[in-house]
N, C-alpha and C positions, 0 to 999 in steps of 0.2 A: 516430193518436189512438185511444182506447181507448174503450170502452163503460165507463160510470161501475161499478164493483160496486156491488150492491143499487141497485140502481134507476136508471140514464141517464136523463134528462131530467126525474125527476118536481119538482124547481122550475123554477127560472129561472136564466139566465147572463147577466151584465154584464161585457162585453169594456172595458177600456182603448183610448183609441186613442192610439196610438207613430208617432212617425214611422218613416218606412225606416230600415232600419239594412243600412250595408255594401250587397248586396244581395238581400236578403229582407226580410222581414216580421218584425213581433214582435209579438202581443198578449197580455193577460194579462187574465184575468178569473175573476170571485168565481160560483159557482154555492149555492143552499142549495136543499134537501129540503125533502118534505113530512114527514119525520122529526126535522126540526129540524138534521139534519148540515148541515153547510157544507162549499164546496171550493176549492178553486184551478188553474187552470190557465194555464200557460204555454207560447205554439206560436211557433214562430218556423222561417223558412225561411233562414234565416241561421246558422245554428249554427257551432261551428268542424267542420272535414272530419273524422270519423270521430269524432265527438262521438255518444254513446250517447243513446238515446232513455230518457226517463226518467217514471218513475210513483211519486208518495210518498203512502201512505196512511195518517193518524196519526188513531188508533181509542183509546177508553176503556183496551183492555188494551197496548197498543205502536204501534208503527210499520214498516210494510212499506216498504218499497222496491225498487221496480226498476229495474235500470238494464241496458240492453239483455236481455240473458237470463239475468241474474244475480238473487238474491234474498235483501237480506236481514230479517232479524224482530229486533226489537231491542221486548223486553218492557218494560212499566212495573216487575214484578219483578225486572229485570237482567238476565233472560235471554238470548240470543242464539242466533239459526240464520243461518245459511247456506249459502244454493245456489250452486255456482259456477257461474257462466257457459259457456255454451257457447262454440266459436269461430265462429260464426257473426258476419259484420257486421251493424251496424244500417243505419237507412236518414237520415242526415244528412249536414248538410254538401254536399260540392261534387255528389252523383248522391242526391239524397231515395228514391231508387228503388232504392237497391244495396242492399236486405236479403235476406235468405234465404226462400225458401217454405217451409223448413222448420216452422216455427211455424205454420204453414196446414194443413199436409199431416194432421190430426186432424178437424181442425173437416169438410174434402172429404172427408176417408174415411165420417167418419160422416154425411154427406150422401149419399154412395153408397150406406153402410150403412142409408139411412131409405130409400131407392127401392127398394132388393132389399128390404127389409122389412116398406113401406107402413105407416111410423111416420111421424111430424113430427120433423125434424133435433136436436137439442140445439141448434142455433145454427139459428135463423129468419132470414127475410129481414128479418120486424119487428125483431128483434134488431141487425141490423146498419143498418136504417135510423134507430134511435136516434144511433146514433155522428154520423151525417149531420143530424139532427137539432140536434144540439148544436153544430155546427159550422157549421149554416145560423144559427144563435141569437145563434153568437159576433160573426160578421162583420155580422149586423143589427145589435144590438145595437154595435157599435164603427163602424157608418156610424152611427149616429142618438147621437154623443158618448158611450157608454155607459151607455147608457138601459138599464134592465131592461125584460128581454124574456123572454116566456115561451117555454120551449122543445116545441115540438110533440111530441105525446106518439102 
């Protein structure tokens, strides 16, 4: 799961609660800003096997999308771009754990590069415990029926 752009956690998450499916999990839940945006997510440990992890982000000027490590932009003006995919696996389905490091291996370099440099990383530790934040929110929030629950900031 990903860190929200512009801002993880600054409202609230309301999880769904699903029964089991197959064997995983499935939740789904509604998050909104203190910017007024609203969101959606859907987590599941059940996926089909090499099913892509995915990210859709639908903004005033287009829509983003990601799907494993592909990317495309699909404008309100018509426009279009596209990144193609690498061939790296994603991590679903029957091994959640068979993704590449390679999409890490920037984030560690420049964590190296802040120690040799005695900067603050671009990617904080606060930064990555947002992600976890949001997903201690979901699973509260989908034990207590789908209550809104505010997400720890």
């Amino acid at each position: 799961m990903s860190v929200w752009p512009r801002g993880a956690g600054d409202g609230f998450f309301t999880a769904s609660r699903r029964p089991h499916h197959r064997d995983g999990r499935y939740r789904r839940g509604g998050a909104t800003f203190r910017n007024g945006a609203i969101g959606t997510i859907d987590a599941t440990t059940c996926a089909h096997s090499g099913s892509l992890e995915r990210i859709e982000i639908i903004g005033t000027l287009g829509t983003a999308s990601l799907a494993g490590t592909g990317l495309t932009l699909r404008w309100q003006d018509g426009r279009s771009e596209d990144l193609l995919p690498d061939d790296f696996p994603g991590g679903t389905g029957a091994d959640p754990m068979a993704f590449s490091h390679v999409a890490y291996r920037g984030v560690w370099t420049d964590f190296l590069d802040a120690i040799d440099e005695q900067r603050v990383p671009r990617i904080t530790l606060r930064d990555a415990l947002k992600t976890h934040y949001l997903i201690e929110a979901m699973l509260q929030s989908s034990a207590q029926d789908g209550a809104p629950v505010n997400v720890r900031r």
